[in-house]
C-alpha positions in Angstrom: 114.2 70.2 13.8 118.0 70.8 12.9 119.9 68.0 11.1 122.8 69.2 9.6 125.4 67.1 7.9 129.2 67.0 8.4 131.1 70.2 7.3 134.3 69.9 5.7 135.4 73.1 7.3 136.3 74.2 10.8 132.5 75.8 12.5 132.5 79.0 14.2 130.8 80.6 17.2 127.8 82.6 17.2 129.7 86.2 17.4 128.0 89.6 18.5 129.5 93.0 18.7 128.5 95.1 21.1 129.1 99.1 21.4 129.3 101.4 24.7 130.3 104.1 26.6 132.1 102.4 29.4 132.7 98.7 29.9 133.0 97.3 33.6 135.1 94.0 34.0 134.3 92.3 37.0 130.6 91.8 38.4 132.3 92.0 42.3 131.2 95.0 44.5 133.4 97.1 42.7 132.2 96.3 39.4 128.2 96.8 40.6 128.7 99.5 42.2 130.8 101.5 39.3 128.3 99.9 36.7 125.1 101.3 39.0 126.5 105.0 39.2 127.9 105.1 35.3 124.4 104.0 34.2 122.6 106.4 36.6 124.2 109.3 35.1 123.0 108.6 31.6 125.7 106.9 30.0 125.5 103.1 28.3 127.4 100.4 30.5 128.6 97.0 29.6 128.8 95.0 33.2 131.1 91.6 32.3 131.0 88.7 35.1 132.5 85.5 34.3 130.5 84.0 37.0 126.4 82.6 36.9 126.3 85.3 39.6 126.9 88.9 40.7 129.0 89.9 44.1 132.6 88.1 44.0 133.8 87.4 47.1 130.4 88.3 48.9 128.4 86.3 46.3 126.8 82.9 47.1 129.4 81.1 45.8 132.1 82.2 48.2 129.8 84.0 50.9 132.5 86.4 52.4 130.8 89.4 54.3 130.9 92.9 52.9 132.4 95.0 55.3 134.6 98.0 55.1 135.6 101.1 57.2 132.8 100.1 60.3 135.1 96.7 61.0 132.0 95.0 62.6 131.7 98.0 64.9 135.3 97.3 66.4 137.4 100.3 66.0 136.7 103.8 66.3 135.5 104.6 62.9 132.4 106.1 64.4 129.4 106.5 61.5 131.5 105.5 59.0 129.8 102.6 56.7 130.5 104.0 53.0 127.7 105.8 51.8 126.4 106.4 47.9 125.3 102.8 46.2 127.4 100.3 48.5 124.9 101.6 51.3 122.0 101.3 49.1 122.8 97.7 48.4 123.4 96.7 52.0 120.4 99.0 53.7 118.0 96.7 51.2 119.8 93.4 51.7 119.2 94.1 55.4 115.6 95.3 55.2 114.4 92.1 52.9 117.3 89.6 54.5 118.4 90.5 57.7 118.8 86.8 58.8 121.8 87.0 56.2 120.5 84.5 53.4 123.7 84.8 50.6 121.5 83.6 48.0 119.0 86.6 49.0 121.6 88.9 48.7 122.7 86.9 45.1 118.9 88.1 44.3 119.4 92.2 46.3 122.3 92.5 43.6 120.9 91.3 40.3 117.9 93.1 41.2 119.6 96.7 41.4 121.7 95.6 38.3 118.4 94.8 35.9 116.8 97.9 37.3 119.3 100.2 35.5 117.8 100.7 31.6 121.3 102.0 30.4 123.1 98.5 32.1 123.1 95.4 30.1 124.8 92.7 32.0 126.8 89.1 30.7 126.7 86.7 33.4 129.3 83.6 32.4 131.2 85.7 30.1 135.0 85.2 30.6 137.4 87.9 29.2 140.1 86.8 27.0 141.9 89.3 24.9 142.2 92.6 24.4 142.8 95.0 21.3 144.6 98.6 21.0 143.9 101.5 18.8 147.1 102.3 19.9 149.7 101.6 22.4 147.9 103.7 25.4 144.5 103.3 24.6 142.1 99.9 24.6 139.8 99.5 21.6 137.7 96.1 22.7 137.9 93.4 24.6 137.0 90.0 24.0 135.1 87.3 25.4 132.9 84.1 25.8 130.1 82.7 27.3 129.8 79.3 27.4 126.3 79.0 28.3 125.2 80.3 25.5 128.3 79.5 23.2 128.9 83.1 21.9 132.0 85.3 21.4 131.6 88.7 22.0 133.4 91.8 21.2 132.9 94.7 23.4 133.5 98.5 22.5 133.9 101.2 24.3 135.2 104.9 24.7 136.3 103.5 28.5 137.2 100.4 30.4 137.1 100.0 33.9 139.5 96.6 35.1 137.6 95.2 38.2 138.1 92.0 37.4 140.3 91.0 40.4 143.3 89.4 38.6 143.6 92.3 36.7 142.6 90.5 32.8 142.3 93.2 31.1 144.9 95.3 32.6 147.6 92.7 32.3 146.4 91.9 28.8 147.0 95.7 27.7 150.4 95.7 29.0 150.3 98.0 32.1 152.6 98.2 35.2 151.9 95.7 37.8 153.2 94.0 41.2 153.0 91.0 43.2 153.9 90.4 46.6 155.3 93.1 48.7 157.9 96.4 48.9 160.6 96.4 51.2 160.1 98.2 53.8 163.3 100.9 52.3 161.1 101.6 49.3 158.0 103.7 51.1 159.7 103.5 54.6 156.8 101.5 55.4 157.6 99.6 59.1 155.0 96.9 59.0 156.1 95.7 55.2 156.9 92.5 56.1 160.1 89.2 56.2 159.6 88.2 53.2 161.1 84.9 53.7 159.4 84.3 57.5 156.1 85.7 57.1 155.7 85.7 52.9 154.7 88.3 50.5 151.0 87.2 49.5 146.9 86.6 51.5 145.9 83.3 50.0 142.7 82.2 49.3 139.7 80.9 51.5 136.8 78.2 51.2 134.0 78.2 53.3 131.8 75.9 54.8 128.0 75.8 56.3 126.7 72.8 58.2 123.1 73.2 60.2 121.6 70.6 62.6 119.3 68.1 61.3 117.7 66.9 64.6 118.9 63.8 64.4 122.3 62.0 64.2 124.1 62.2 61.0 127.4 60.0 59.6 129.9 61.1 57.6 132.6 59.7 55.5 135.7 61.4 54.4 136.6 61.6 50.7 140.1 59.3 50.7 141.7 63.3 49.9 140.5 64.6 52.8 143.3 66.1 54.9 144.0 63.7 58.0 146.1 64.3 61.3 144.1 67.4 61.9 146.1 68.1 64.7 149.4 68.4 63.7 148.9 69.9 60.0 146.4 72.7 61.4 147.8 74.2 64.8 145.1 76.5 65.1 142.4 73.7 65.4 143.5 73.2 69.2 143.1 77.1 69.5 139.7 77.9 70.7 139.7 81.5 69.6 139.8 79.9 66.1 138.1 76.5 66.1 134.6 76.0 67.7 131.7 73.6 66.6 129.8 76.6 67.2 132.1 78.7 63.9 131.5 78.0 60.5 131.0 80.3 56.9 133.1 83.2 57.8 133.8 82.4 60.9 136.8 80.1 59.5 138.6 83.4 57.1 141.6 81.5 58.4 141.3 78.5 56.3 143.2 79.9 53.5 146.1 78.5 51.2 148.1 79.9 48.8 150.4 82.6 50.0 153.6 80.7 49.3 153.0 79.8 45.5 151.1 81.8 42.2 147.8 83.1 43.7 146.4 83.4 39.9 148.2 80.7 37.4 147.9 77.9 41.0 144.1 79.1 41.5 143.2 75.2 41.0 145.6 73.6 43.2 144.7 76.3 45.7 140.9 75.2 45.6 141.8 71.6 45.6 144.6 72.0 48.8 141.8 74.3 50.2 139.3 71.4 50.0 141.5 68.7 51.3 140.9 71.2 54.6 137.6 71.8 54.4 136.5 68.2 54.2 139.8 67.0 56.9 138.1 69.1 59.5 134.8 68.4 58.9 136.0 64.6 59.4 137.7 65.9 62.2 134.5 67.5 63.7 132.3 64.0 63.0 134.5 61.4 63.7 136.9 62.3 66.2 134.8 61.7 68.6 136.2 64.8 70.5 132.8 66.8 69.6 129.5 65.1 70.2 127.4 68.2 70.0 128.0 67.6 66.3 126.2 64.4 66.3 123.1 66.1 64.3 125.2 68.0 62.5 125.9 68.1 58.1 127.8 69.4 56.2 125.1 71.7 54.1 127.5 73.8 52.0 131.1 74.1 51.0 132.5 76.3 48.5 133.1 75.4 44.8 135.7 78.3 44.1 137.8 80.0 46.6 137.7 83.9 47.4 140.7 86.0 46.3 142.8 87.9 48.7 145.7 88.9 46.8 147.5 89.4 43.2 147.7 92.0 41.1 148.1 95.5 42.0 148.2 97.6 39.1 150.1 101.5 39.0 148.2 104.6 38.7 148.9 108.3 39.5 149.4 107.7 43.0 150.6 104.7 45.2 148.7 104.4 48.4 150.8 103.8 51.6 151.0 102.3 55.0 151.5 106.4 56.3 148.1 107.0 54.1 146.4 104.9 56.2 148.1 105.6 59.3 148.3 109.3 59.3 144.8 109.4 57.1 146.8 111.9 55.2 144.4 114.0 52.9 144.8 114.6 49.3 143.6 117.1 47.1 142.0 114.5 44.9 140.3 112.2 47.9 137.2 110.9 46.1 136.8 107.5 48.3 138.1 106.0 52.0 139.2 103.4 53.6 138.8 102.4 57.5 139.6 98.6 57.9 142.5 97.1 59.6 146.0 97.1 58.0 145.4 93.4 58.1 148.1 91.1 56.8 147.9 87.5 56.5 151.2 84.8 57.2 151.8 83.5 53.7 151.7 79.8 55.2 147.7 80.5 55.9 146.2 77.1 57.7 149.5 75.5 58.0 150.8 78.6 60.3 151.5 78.3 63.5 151.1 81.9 63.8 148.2 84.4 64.3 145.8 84.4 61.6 146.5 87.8 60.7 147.9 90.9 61.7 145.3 93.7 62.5 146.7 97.1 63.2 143.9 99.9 63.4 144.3 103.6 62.4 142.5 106.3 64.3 139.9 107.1 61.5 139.1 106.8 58.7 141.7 107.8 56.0 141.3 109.2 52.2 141.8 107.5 48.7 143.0 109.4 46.0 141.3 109.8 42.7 145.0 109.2 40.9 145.2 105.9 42.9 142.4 104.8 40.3 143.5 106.0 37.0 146.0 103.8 35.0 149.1 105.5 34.8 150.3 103.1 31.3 146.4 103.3 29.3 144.8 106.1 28.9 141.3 105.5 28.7 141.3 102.6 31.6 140.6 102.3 35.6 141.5 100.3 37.9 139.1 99.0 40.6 138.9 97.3 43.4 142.1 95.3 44.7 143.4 96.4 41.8 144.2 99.7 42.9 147.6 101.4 43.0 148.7 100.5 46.9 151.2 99.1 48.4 151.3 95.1 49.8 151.0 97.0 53.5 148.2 99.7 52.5 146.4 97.0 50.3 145.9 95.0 53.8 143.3 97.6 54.4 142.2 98.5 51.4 141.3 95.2 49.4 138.3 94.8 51.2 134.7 94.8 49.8 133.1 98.1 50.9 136.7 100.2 50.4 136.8 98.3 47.1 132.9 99.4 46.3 133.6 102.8 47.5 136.3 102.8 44.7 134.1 101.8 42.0 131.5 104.3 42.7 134.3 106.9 42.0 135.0 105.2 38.9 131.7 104.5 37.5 131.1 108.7 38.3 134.0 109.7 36.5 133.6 108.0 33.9 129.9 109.8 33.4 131.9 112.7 33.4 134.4 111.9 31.0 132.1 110.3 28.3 130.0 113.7 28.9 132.6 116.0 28.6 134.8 114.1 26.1 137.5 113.9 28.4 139.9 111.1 29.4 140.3 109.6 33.1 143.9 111.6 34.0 141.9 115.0 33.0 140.5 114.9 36.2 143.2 114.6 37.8 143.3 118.6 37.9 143.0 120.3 40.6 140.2 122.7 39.3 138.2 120.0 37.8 138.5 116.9 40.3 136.0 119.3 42.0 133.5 118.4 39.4 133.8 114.7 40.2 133.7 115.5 44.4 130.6 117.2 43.8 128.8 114.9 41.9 130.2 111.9 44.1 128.3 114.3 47.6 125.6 114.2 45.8 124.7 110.4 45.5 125.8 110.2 48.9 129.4 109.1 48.8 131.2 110.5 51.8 134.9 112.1 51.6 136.5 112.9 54.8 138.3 116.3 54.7 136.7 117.5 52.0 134.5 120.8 52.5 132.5 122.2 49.0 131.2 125.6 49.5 127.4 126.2 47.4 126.2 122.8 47.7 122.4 122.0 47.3 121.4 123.5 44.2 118.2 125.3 44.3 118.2 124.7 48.2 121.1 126.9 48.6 119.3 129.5 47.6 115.6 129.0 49.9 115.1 130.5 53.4 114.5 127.4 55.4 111.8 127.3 58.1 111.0 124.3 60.0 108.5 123.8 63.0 111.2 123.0 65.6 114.4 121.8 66.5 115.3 120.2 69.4 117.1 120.8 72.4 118.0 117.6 74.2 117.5 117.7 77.5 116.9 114.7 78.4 117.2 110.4 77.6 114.2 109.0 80.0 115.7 106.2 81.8 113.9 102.6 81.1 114.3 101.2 84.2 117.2 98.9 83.6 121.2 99.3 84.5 124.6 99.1 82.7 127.1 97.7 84.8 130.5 99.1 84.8 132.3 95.8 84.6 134.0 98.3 81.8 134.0 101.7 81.2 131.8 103.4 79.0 131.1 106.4 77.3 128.4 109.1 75.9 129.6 110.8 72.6 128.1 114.0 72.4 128.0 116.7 69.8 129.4 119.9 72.1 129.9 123.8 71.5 130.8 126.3 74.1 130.8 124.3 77.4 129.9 121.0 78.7 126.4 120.9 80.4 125.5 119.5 83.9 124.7 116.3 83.7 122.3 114.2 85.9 121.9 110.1 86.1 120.7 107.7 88.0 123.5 105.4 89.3 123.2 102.2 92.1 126.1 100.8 93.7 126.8 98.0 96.0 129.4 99.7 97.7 130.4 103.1 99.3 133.1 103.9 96.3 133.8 106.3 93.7 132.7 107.2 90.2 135.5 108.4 87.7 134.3 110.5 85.3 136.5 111.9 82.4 135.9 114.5 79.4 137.6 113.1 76.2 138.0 114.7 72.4 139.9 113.6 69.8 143.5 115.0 68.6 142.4 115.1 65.6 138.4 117.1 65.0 137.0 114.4 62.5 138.4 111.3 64.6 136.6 109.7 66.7 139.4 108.4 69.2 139.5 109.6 72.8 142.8 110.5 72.8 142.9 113.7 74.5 142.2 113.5 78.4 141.0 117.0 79.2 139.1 116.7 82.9 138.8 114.2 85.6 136.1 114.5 87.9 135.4 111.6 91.2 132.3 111.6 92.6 131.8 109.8 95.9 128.9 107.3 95.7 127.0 105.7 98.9 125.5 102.2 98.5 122.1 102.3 96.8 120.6 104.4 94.2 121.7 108.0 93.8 121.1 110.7 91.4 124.7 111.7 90.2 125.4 115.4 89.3 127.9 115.4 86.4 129.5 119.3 86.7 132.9 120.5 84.5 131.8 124.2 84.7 135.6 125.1 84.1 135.3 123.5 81.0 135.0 125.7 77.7 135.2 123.4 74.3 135.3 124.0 70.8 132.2 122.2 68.4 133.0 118.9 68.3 132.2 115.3 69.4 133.1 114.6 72.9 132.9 111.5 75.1 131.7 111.6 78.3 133.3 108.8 79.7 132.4 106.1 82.9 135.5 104.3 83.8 135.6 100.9 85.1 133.6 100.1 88.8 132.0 97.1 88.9 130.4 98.3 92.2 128.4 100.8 90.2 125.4 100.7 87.5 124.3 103.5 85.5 120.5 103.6 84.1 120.0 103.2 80.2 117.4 104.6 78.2 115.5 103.6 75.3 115.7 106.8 73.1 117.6 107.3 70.2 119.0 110.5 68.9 120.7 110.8 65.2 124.6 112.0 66.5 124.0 110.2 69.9 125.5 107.6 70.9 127.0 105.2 73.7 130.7 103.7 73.2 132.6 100.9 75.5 135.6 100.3 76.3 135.7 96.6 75.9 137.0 93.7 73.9 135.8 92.0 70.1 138.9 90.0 69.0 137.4 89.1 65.9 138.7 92.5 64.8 141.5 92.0 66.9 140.5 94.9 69.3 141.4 94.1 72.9 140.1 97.5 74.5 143.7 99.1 73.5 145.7 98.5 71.0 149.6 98.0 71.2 151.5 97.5 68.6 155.3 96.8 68.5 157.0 100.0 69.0 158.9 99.6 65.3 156.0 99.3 62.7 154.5 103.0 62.6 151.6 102.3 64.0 149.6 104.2 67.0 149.0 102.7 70.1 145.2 103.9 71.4 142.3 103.0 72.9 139.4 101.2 71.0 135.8 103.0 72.4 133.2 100.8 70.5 129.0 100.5 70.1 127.5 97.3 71.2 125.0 96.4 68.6 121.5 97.0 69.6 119.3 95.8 71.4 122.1 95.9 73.6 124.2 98.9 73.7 121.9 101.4 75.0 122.6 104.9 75.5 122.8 106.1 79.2 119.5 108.0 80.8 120.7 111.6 81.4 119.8 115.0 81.3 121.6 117.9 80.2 121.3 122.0 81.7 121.4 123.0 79.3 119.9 121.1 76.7 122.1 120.4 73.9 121.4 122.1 70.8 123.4 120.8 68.0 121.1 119.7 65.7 119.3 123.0 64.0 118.0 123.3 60.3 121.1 125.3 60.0 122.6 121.5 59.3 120.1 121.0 56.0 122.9 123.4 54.2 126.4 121.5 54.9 127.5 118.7 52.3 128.2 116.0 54.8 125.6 113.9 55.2 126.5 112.1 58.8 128.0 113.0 61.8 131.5 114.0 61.7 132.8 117.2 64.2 129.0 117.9 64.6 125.9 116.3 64.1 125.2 117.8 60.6 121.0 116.8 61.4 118.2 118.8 61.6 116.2 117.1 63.7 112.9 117.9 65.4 111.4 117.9 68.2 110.4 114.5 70.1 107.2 116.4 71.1 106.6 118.1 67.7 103.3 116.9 66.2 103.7 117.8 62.7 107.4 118.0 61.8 107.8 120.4 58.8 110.3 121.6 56.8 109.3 124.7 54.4 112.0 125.8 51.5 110.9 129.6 50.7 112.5 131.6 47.5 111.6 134.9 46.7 111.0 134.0 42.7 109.2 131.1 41.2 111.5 128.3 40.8 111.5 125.3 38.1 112.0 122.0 40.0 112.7 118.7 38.3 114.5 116.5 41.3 114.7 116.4 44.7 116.7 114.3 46.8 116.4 114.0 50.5 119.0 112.0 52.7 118.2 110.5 55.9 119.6 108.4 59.1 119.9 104.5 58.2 122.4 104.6 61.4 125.8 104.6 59.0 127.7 103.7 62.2 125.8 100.2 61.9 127.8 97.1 59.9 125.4 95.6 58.0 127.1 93.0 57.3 125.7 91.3 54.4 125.6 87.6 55.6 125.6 85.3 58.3 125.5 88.0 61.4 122.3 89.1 61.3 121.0 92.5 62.1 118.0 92.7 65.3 116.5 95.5 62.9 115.5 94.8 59.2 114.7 98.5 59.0 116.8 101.5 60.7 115.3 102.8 63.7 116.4 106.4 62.8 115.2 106.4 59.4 111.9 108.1 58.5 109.5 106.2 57.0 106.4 108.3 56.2 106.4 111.6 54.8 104.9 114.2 51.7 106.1 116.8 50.1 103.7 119.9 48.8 104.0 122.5 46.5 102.8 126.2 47.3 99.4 125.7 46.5 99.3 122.5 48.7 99.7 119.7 45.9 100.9 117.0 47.2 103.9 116.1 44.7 104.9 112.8 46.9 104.3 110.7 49.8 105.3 107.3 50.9 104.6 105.3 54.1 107.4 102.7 53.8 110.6 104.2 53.1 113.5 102.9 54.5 116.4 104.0 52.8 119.1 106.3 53.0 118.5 108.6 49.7 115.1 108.9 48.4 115.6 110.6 44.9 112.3 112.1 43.6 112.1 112.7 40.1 109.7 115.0 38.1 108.7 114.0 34.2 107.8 117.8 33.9 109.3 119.9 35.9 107.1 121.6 39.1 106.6 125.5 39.5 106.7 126.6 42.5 107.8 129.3 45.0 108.1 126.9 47.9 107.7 123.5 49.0 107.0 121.7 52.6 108.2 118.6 53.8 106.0 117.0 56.7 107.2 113.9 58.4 106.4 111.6 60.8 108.9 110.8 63.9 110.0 106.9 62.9 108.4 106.1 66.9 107.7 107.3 69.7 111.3 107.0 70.9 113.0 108.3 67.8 112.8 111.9 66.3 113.0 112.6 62.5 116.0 113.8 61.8 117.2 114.5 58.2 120.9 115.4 57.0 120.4 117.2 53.8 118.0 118.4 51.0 119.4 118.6 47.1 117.0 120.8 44.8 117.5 121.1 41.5 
């Protein structure tokens, strides 16, 4: 029992100072994922969340999808879902939770967090000064938890700031902005009227209802937003309202763009709520939808998800020509892929379009500097705090860009702490190198970027494996693709273009276009670059169609063999999947605002091109064809390049469909200590797992090998596992293994999928 009596002084909290290498503000996907990579490099990490839970915007509480550079598949950022611990998080959210559960994924994040020994983590602890050693660098920060009613001083050789808002930033004094440039000050076109349109994304709440079975009332709370129809114009648009939407589905019920997006967070949530609650009304007692009779309302949100505040200066500003031109930098440690996609200030009340979604070709670069406070010394800044511009940050603020980011972060701050160096050192040219390599080697992928010597030990082993295959064939499954639009094959070519047979039926005497496309640009994946046009003159029934460009010589790269549009015409689809193989459509998702070709105004430097796009399986099935000759693109040769996914070629080894016993031997000349190997396989990175709501049709990868062992010379077995289904699978050694070889066997994942692996990292 405590009983203690009335004290004539002032108590005090419960205070605890803690000590670290690097302390991460901000438990969002930037945060975890900087926190994860810090810690798995060896160094002590502070993780700071002033929420009960991890994941910001994609948390439980707010239950925004993380997506990135893949865009829900709808652009032509082919194999492009960020790689390193972002795909980690999302390849095991969708393997235990592919119905989309957020409070699973709540559970998928706190689980990787506690896993780390060198991460101790403060839910509920809220940031709330700052202290200097001296003017550029931060000595602690403050805060309190209010669960457990205890201050806390945290300190730390290194800070990484994201938080969001920015707290600690701001609190230490460095450069900021709000709202947006003109378009004068980085010729940017699309910046935009800053009195018509606004300056600032608001905020969102969601909502979940499900249906009871039975009929359900509901009454309004007296704030509830009435005369639905003329406050909210977009409720009599059916592209945006729909019993059918709710959770994400409704991004455009946002607020907030016109007034303080931090100091007015409250009256934001309490405006946003007034919606949320008005059109559920709306929905129930209108009497306009009565397939909402069994309807509730299940869930709504009890703190709205940040688009927009702070942007903090670093070394480097990105811009709308970054993301336009993907313009490389020396420095590129991270990318981006999603939408330049602006938001009218006047959210729900607009009468305009929701957003403003204009794509680039690819995939574009992020620059180290645009992470390394250019006022603090020893301080990042993560997430949608970055150094961009309002126009760049439209496509950059997002959740797997913003993880991406914080991977960087988290890895050089490893480095820094290791080599007693602060963040700007590795700015260098010479030693940003460092930080590239180490990134490639937990998987993070940086387009442009070639290393030379990559693979440790493996770099030095004569490979042998027991085959490699030459495709010559996808076994039709008996079904059809109608061209009611066109579609296309993207195909990993060197040399010439094969002869191609399939199996077409048409209604109609007609004709078959066929067209070879590349990209202007090698690591793009847009067709735009016509370079043959073939017809072919089809009777009605079925046919075999011989597909011949024998003129045609082309350099390595991925080209799309494309079907244009004949709805007289069906092509046969197979079953099989090959890593680097894939089929692409020409159609329309205007949830990513991709209408088959996109058009911009002619005045805000954007391209105008056409969107070729996967359907997710089990629909989107590759076309049955066979090739003379087979196409060989995918030899052990592959196991020595750096880039662990398709991009210009297929950079797999992958075996043989009819290989029994695919094997994989690594030979050196002199015995070799081993204490780590990492191997990196397909978890289809062209696939958006999005993390919530969607859904996925697989809960494990269909490319991904599952069972495999690896022996040493003598025929130890040093591992094997039945039931992988990740990306990376990092094998660790407590003492290290002598050996002058060591052999991989797999297993093909089915009967309709080869193994195929990307890379192998010996050290």
């Amino acid at each position: 029992m405590i009983n203690e009596i009335f004290s004539l002084e002032k108590r005090t909290l419960t205070k605890v100072e803690k000590h670290f290498d690097l302390v991460v503000i901000g438990g969002g996907m930037a945060g975890v994922c900087c926190a994860i990579t810090a810690a798995r490099q060896g160094i002590k990490v502070a993780l700071i969340q002033d929420r009960p839970v991890l994941g910001g915007n994609a948390s439980s509480e707010v239950r925004l999808w993380v997506l990135g550079a893949t865009s829900h598949m709808g652009n032509n950022n082919r194999w492009s879902r960020e790689g390193g611990v972002i795909d980690e998080i999302l390849v095991e959210n969708t393997f235990r939770n592919k119905e989309g559960n957020p409070v699973l994924f709540d559970m998928v994040l706190v689980d990787k967090v506690l896993a780390e020994k060198n991460i101790e983590l403060f839910l509920n602890t809220i940031v709330f000064d700052i202290e200097k050693s001296d003017e550029k660098t931060i000595a602690l920060v403050k805060a309190f938890n209010p669960q457990n009613q205890t201050e806390y001083t945290f300190k730390a050789e290194l800070f990484a700031d994201c938080s969001g808002d920015g707290i600690v930033s701001y609190l230490s004094g460095a450069s900021y902005r709000i709202g947006a440039e003109d378009k004068e000050e980085h010729l940017e076109l699309f910046a935009p009227d800053k009195d018509e349109y606004g300056e600032l994304l608001g905020h969102s709440i969601f909502f979940y209802m499900k249906d009871t079975g039975k009929p359900v009332s509901y009454v309004a709370p007296e704030f509830a937003l009435k005369d639905i129809e003329s406050t909210i114009p977009k409720v009599m648009k059916p592209e945006y309202f729909s019993t059918g939407h709710h959770g994400c589905k409704y991004w455009w019920l946002e607020y907030g763009g016109r007034i303080d997006t931090i100091h007015d967070t409250e009256t934001i949530k309490y405006e946003l709520w007034k919606v949320v609650y008005g059109i559920w009304d709306y929905i129930k007692n209108s009497g306009k939808y009565p397939e909402a009779a069994n309807y509730t309302l299940e869930w709504v949100g009890v703190i709205p998800g940040k688009r927009e505040s702070r942007r903090f200066k670093g070394h480097y500003m990105l811009t709308q020509q970054d993301v336009i031109e993907q313009r490389n930098h020396y420095d590129s440690v991270a990318y981006g892929g999603w939408s330049i996609d602006l938001h009218p200030a006047d959210g729900v009340y607009s009468a305009k379009n929701g957003c403003n979604q204009w794509h680039s070709k690819g995939v574009y670069p992020i620059s180290y500097r645009s992470y390394v406070s250019y006022d603090i010394d020893n301080l990042f800044i993560g997430g949608r705090l970055m150094s961009a511009s309002h126009v760049a940050f439209g496509s950059s603020r997002v959740m797997c860009t913003s993880a991406h980011g914080g991977q960087a972060i988290g890895m050089a701050a490893a480095l820094c702490i290791k080599e007693n160096k602060n963040p700007a050192d590795y700015i260098d040219a010479t030693s940003i190198k460092d930080l590239q390599r180490a990134l490639i080697a937990t998987g993070q992928y940086i387009p442009q970027l070639k290393l030379n010597d990559f693979g440790g030990l493996a770099s030095k082993a004569k490979f042998e494996v027991s085959s490699e295959l030459a495709l010559a064939e996808l076994k039709e499954n008996g079904n059809y693709f109608k061209l009611n639009f066109p579609v296309a094959m993207l195909l990993p070519l060197n040399g010439s273009v094969p002869k191609m047979k399939l199996k077409v039926k048409s209604s109609e005497a007609t004709i078959l276009e066929v067209q070879i496309r590349s990209n202007h640009k090698p690591y793009n994946f847009t067709p735009d670059a016509k370079l043959f046009i073939n017809n072919y003159s089809l009777v009605k029934g079925e046919q075999i169609v011989v597909i011949e460009f024998n003129e045609m010589n082309v350099e390595k790269g991925y080209y799309f063999i494309c079907f244009m549009k004949n709805s007289a015409v069906e092509i046969a689809e197979s079953d099989q999947l090959v890593t680097g193989v894939m089929s692409v459509f020409n159609y329309q998702n205007p949830a990513v605002s991709n209408y088959g070709k996109q058009t911009p105004p002619e005045d805000i430097g954007v391209d105008t091109f056409e969107l070729w796009c996967p359907i997710r399986r089990p629909k989107g099935k590759n076309l049955a064809m066979s090739f003379n000759p087979a196409l060989e693109a995918f030899s052990s040769s592959n196991l020595r390049t750096e880039i662990f996914r398709p991009v210009v070629e297929s950079n797999a080894w992958v075996a043989d469909l009819n290989d029994p016993n695919p094997t994989i031997s690594l030979n050196w000349e002199k015995m070799q200590w081993i204490e780590e190997i990492k191997l990196f396989f397909d978890t289809d990175a062209d696939h958006a797992m999005e993390n919530v709501q969607m859904g996925h049709h697989d809960s494990a990868m269909p490319f991904c090998v599952k069972e495999y062992s690896i022996e040493d010379e003598y025929g130890n077995i040093l591992y094997e596992t039945s039931t992988n289904h990740q990306t990376i699978n990092t094998l660790y050694f407590n003492e290290k293994i002598k050996t002058r070889s060591l052999t991989l066997r797999f297993k093909h994942p089915s009967e309709l999928v080869p193994i195929a692996v990307f890379g192998i990292i010996v050290n």
